[in-house]
C-alpha positions in Angstrom: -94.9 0.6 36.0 -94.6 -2.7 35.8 -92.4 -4.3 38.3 -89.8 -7.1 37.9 -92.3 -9.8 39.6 -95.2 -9.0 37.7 -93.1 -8.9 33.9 -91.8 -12.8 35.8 -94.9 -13.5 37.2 -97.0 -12.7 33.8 -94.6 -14.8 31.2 -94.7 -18.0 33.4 -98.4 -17.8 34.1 -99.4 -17.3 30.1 -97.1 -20.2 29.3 -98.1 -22.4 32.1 -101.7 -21.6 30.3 -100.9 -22.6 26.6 -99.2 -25.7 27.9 -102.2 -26.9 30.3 -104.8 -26.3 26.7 -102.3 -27.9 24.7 -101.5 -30.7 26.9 -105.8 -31.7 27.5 -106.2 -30.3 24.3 -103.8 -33.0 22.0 -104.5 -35.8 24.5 -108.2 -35.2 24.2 -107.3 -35.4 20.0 -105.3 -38.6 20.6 -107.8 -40.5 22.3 -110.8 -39.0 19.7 -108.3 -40.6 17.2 -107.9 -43.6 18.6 -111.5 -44.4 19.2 -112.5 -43.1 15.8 -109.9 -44.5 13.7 -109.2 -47.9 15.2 -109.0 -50.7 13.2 -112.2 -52.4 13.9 -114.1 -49.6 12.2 -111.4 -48.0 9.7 -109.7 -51.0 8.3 -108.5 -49.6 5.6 -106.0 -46.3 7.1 -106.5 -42.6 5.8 -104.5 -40.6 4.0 -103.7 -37.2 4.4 -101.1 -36.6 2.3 -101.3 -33.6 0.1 -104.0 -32.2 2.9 -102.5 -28.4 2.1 -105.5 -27.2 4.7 -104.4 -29.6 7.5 -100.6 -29.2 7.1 -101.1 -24.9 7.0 -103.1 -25.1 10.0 -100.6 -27.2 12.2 -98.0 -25.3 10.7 -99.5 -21.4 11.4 -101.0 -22.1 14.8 -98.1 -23.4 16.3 -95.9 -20.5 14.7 -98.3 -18.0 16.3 -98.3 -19.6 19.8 -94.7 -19.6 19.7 -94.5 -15.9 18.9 -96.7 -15.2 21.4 -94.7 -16.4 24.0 -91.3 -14.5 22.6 -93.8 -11.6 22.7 -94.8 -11.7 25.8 -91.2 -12.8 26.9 -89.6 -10.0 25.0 -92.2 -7.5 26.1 -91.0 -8.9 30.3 -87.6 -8.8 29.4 -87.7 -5.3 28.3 -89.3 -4.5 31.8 -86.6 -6.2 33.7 -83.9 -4.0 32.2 -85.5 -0.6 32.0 -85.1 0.9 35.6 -87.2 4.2 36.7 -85.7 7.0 36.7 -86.0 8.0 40.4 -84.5 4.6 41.5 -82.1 4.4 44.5 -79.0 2.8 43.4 -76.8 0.3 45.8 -73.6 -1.2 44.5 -73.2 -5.1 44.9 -70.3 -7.0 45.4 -70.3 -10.4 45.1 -67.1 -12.3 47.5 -65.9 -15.8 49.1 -68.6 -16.3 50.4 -70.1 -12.9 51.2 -72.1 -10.1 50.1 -70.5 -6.6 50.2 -73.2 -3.7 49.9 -72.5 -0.1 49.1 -74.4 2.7 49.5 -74.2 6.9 47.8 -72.7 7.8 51.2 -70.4 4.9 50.8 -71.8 3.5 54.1 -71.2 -0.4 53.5 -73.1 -3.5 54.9 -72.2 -6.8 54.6 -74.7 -9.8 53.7 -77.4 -7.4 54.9 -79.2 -5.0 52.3 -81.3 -2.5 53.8 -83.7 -0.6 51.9 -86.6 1.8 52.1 -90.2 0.8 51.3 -92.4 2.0 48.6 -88.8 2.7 46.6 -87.4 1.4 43.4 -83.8 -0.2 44.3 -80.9 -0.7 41.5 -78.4 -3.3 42.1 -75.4 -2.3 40.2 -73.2 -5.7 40.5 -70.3 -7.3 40.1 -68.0 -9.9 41.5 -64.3 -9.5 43.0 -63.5 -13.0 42.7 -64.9 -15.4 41.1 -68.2 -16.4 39.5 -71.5 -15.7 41.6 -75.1 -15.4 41.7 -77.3 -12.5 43.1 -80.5 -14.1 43.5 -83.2 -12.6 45.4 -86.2 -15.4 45.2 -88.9 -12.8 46.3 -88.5 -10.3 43.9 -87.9 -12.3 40.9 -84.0 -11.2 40.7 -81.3 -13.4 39.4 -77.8 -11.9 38.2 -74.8 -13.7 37.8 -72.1 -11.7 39.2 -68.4 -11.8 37.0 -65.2 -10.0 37.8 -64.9 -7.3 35.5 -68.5 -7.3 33.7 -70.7 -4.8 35.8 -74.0 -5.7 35.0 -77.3 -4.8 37.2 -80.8 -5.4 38.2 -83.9 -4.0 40.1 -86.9 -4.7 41.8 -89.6 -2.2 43.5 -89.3 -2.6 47.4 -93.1 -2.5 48.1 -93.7 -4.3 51.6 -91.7 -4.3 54.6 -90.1 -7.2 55.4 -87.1 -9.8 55.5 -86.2 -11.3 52.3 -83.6 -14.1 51.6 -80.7 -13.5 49.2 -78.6 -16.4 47.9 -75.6 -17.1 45.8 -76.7 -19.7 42.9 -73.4 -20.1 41.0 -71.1 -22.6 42.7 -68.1 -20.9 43.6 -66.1 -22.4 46.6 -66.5 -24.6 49.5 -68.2 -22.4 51.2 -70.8 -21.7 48.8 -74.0 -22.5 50.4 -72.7 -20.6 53.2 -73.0 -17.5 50.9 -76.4 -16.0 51.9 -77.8 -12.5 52.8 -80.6 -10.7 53.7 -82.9 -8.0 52.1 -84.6 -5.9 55.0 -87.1 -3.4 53.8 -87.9 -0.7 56.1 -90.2 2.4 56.6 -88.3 5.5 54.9 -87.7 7.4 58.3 -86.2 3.7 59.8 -83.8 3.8 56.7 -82.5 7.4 56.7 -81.8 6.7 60.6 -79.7 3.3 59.9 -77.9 5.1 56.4 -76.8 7.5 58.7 -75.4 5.5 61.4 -71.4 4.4 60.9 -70.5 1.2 59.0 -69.7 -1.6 61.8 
């Protein structure tokens, strides 16, 4: 299964890759041309006109990078919206400036998301106000968050821990106020707290 940060993690890493060749690789061109073809020793400029060679090869390669990198990208994005099965589902609601979280039992937390380790987690969100921005930095998760157009996202909750959650669409005064936590916890730790009464 691959998880939302690897399907990121992958696409950003293979076109950081093309672009680092492509950037030495052109400049390394430019500066062969401009040694090779100054004026001193090629007074006379070439012509490449009508070169069908040259102008199929700069025209195929780059067409082929290109669709490698919607490939790749298409292949990621595919993996960000197809959620396993046996995921634990939490509802999301975005407010000024807070984040309301539901859970099966309709136990509610607010601006703290508490879920258990080793478990796939689907955030099934939406705003009651105005425009926001579920973004979860760690696990690769970004969502805008619009009244009336649920939407979702996931992300595997392998490693135990506290994780930042922000709001990234500017949406009051208040707005950089608008932050939460994701605390992962040992199974038996979250059954414990799911069970307890909503303060």
């Amino acid at each position: 299964m691959t998880t939302p940060v690897q399907a990121v993690d992958q696409v950003f890493w293979y076109i950081l890759g093309i672009s680092i060749v492509l950037l030495f690789g052109i400049t390394a061109v430019m500066v062969y041309f401009v040694i090779r073809f100054r004026r001193s020793k090629n007074p006379v400029p070439s012509d490449i006109r009508d070169n069908y060679k040259l102008e199929i090869i700069w025209t195929v390669i780059p067409t082929l990078i290109a669709l490698s990198m919607f490939y790749i990208g298409w292949t990621s994005y595919l993996g960000l919206r197809t959620v396993p099965e046996d995921a634990m589902e939490v509802l999301v609601e975005a407010q000024k400036y807070s984040w309301l979280f539901v859970y099966d039992n309709d136990k509610e937390s607010e601006n703290e998301l508490v879920v258990p380790q080793g478990k796939a987690i689907k955030l099934n969100i939406t705003s009651v106000d105005v425009v926001h921005s579920f973004f979860l930095p760690a696990f690769r998760v970004k969502v805008d968050a619009v009244k009336g157009m649920p939407t979702y996202a996931w992300f595997l909750a392998d490693e135990v821990g506290e994780y930042d959650i922000q709001c990234t669409e500017y949406c009051g005064v208040d707005h950089s106020a608008m932050v939460a936590k994701l605390r992962i916890v040992p199974p038996a730790e979250f059954e414990a707290w799911l069970a307890e009464e909503s303060d």
